[in-house]
N, C-alpha and C positions, 0 to 999 in steps of 0.2 A: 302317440295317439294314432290309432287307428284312421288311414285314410278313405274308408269306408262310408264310416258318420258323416264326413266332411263332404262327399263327392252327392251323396243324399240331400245335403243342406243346399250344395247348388243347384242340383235339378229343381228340388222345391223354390228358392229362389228363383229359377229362370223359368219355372213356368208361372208362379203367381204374375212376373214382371208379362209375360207374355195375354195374360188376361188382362192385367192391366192398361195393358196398350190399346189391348184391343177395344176393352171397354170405352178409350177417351177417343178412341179414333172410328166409332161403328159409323157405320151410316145411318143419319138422322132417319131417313125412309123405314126403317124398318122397324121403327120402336113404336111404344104405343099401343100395341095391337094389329099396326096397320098392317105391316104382314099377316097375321092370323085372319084377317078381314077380307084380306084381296085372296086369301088359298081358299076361303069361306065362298066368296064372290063367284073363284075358276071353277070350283067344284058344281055351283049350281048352275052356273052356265054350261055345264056339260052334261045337265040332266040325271050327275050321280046323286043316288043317297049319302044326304048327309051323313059325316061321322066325321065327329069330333074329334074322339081319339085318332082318327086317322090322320086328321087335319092337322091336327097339333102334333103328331108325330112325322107330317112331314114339312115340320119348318127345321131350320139347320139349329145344326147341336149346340149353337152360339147362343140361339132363340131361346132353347127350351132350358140350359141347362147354365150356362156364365151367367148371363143377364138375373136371371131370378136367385142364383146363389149371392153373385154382387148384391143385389137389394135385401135379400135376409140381411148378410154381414150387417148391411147398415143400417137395416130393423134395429139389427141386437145394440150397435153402435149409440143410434141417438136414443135409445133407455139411457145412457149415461154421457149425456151431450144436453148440456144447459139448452134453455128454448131460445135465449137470446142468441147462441152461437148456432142454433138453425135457421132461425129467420135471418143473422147476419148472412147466412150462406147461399138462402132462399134469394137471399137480395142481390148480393154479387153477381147468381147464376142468371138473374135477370137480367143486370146490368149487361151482362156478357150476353147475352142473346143465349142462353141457354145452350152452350157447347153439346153438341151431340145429345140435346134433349135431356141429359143427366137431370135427377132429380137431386134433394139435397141428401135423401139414405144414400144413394148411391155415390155422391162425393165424398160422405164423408167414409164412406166404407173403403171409398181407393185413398181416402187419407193416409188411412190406419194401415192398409198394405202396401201402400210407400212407405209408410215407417217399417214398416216390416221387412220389407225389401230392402230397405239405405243400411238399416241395422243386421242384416243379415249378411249382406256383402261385406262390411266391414268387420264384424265378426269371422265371415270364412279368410279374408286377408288377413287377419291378425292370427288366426290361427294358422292357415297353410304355409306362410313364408317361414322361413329360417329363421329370420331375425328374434331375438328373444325378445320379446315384450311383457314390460312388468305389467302386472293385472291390474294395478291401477292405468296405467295408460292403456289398455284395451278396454277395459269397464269406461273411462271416459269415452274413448272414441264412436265403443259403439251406441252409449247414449247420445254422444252428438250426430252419429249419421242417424238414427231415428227420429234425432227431432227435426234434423233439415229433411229426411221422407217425409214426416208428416207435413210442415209448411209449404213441401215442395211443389202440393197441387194447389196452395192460395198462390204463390207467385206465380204458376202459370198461369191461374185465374185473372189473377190484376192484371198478367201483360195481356188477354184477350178482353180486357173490359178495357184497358187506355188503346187498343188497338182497334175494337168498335166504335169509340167515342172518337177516336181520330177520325177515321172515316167517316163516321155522319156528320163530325161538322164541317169536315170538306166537302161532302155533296150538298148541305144544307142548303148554300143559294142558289146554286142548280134548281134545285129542285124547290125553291120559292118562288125563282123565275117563273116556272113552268107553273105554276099553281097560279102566280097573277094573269100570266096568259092566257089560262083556262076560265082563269074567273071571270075577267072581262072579255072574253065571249063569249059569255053567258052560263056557264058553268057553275052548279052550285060547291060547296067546298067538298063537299063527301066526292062528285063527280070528280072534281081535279085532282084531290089524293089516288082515287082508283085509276085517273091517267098518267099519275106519275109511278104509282107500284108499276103499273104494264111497264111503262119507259126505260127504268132501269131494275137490273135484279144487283141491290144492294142491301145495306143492314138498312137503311132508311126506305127503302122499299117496301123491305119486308113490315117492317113497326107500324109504315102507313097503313099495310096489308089487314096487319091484325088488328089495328084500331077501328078500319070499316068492318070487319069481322064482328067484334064487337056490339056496335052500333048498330048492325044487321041483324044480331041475338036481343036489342031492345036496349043495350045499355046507351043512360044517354048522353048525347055528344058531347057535352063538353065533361063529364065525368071519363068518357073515354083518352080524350084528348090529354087532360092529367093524369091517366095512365101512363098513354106513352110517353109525355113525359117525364115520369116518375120511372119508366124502366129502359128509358136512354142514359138520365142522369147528368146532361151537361147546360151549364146557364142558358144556351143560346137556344134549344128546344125550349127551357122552361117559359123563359120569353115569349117565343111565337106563339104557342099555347096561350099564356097570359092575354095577350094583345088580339089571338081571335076570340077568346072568351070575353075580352071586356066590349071588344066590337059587336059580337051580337047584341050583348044586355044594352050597348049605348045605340043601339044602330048606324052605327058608321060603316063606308062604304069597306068590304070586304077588300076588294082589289087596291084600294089606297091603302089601307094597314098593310096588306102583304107586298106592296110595292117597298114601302119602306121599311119592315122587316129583312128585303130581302136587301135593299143599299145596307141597311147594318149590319147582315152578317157575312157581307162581303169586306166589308172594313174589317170589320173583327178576321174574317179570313187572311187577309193581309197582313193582319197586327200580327199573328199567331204565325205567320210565315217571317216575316222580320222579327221575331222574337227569338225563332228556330235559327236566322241566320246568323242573328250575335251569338249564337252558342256555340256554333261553330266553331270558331278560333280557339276556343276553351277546350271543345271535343276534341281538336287536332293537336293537344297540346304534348297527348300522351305517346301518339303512335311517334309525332316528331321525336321526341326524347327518348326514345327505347327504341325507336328502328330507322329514320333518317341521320341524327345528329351521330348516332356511333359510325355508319358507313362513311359519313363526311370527312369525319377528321380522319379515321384510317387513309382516306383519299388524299385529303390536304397534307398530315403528317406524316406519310409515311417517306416522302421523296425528301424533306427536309432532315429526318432523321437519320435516311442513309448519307445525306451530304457530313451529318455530321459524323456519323461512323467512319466517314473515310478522310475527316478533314484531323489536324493535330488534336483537338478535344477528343477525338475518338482514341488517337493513338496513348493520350496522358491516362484516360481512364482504363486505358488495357493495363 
């Protein structure tokens, strides 16, 4: 076979992988429009005539030309992508704080060129090495590297949504404290959420952020509030929610519910820390036995085995 076909197979492979990188790693700042808005902005603040075409030909060739190719693919993509398996996707991306602003055409179009990419590279390796591989073991292989490309962008997904939810529920009493603080000095709840976004820049910041954003466009508060938490996802928000919503309807004192809230998800913080610690000795179990316990005994038996090399046992077995 001709190494030609093959050497073409990788460039196209290594540049899809390279758009693809780039797509999961762009900067949130730039999507959206908002670039197109801010070049929109410079230009009139400098008292040129508008022009569009000019404007939009000078955003980078990232802008104008990956980005909207990525979102066709995934146009053409979800025409044959069940709706349940969008909104599955819709929901995840939320959970996850929306990674790099991705929508779900554009997830699932980097699905489909990780399968492309996992099946392609294993394809060029079965073909370019030496070794003869029978076609049914290449036919499988490269079906199995395109089905782990395709899953490949759900498990980065899950580990960015259990790596969100980690985080918010370790700032959660932090940042309950700080909200009881505010509220009994007088502080209404929307004020102490906007003093805790300023406080820190975290994913529980930011969810604050958006949920007064919300609330600021009309939507109302306590429908906002089971938003965020419907797109945090973990008991301990659904909770606070709960318990400021049932506080307003009963009028109970704001600052006493969130006082106690926030003892409970410090408890829970602890539990959830003493849980992690008994795993511990389980997670340690593997590295011990594959890389402490072999150095050991080379160390322990090694001095007893030359004794016996050199004592009569060693001479009978020669």
């Amino acid at each position: 076979m001709s190494m030609l076909p093959i050497f073409l197979v990788g460039v196209v492979v290594v540049v899809i992988a390279a758009v693809l990188v780039y797509i999961g790693l762009r900067n949130p700042s730039t999507v959206d429009g908002q670039e197109l808005l801010s070049r929109l902005e410079e230009f009139t603040q400098k008292g040129e005539t508008v022009d569009l075409e000019k404007i939009e030909m000078s955003l980078p060739f990232s802008e104008r030309v990956i980005l909207p190719l990525a979102r066709r693919l995934g146009e053409m993509a979800v025409r044959f992508t069940p709706q349940n398996a969008m909104n599955s996707t819709a929901k995840k991306l939320e959970l996850a704080g929306t990674p790099g602003k991705l929508d779900p055409t554009v997830f699932i179009a980097i699905q489909f060129i990780a399968a492309g990419i996992f099946g392609g590279v294993l394809l060029l390796v079965t073909t370019v090495t030496k070794m003869s591989w029978p076609l049914g073991q290449k036919i499988l292989m490269v079906i199995g590297g395109t089905v782990l490309g395709f899953y490949f962008p759900q498990m980065w997904l899950t580990s960015k949504i259990n790596r969100r939810q980690k985080e918010i529920r370790k700032a959660l009493p932090d940042a309950l404290d700080l909200l009881t603080i505010c509220v009994e000095a007088g502080l209404g709840l929307e004020a102490a959420m906007a003093k805790v976004s300023e406080k820190w820049v975290s994913e529980l910041s930011l969810a604050f952020a958006r949920c007064l954003q919300e609330i600021q466009l009309g939507k109302v508060r306590r429908e906002a509030l089971k938003d965020m938490a419907d797109r945090i996802g973990i008991p301990e928000m659904t909770s606070f929610v709960a318990a400021v919503v049932q506080s307003e309807q009963l009028g109970v004192s704001m600052a006493k519910v969130l006082r106690i809230q926030s003892d409970q998800m410090r408890i829970k913080r602890r539990q959830l820390a003493e849980e992690e610690a008994h795993k511990a000795p389980v997670k340690m179990l593997l590295p011990m036995a594959g890389l402490i316990f072999p150095a050991l005994m080379v160390t322990l038996m090694t001095p007893a085995a030359l004794r016996l090399m050199n004592s009569a046992l060693g001479d009978m077995l020669k």
